[in-house]
C-alpha positions as CSV (number, residue, x, y, z in Angstrom):
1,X,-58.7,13.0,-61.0
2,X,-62.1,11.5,-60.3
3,X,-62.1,7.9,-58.8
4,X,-64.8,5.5,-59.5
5,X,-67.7,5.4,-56.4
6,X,-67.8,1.9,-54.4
7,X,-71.7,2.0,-54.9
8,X,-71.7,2.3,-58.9
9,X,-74.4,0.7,-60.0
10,X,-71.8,-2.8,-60.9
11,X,-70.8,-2.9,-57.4
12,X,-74.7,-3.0,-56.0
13,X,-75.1,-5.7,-58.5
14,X,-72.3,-7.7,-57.6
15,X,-73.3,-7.2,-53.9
16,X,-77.1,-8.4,-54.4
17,X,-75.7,-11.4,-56.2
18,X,-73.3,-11.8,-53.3
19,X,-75.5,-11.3,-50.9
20,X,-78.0,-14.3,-52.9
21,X,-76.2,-16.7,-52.7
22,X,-74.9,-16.7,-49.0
23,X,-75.5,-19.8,-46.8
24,X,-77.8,-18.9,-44.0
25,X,-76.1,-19.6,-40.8
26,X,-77.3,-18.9,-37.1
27,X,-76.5,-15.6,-35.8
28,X,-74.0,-16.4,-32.7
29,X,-75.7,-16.2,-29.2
30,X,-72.8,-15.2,-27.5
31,X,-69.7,-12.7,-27.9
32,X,-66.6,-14.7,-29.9
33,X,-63.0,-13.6,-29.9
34,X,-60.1,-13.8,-27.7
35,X,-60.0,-10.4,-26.6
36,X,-59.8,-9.1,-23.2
37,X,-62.5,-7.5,-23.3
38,X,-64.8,-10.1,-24.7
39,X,-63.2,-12.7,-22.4
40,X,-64.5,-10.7,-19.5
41,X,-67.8,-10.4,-20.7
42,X,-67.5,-13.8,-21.6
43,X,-66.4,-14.8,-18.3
44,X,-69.3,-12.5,-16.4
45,X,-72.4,-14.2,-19.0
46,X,-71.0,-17.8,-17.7
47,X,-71.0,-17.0,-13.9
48,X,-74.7,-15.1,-14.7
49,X,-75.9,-18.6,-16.2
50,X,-74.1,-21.0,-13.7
51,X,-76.0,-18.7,-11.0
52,X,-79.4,-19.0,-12.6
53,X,-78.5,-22.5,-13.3
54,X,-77.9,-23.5,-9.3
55,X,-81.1,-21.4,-8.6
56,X,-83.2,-23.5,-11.0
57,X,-81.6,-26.5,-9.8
58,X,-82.2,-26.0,-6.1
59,X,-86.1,-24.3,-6.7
């Protein structure tokens, strides 16, 4: 009982093409999601820029 490979020569084909005709987008700068985790990290990047914001302001 053999099953057909996902990287048969079709399949790399199908992904080039795929792969072709994507719309570039930006990568994202940040983390997205709604996890806990992320939202923590989230939360830790905005006090890290609201800090360096204040410092720039006040220099």
């Amino acid at each position: 009982m053999s099953t057909k490979s996902a990287r048969s020569l079709r399949n790399v084909e199908t992904q080039k093409k795929k792969a072709r005709r994507v719309i570039p987008r930006v990568k994202p700068t940040r983390m997205q999601g709604n996890t806990a985790a992320v939202r923590k990290r989230l939360k830790k990047l905005s006090g890290i820029a609201r800090q360096a914001k204040a410092k720039a302001a006040s220099a």
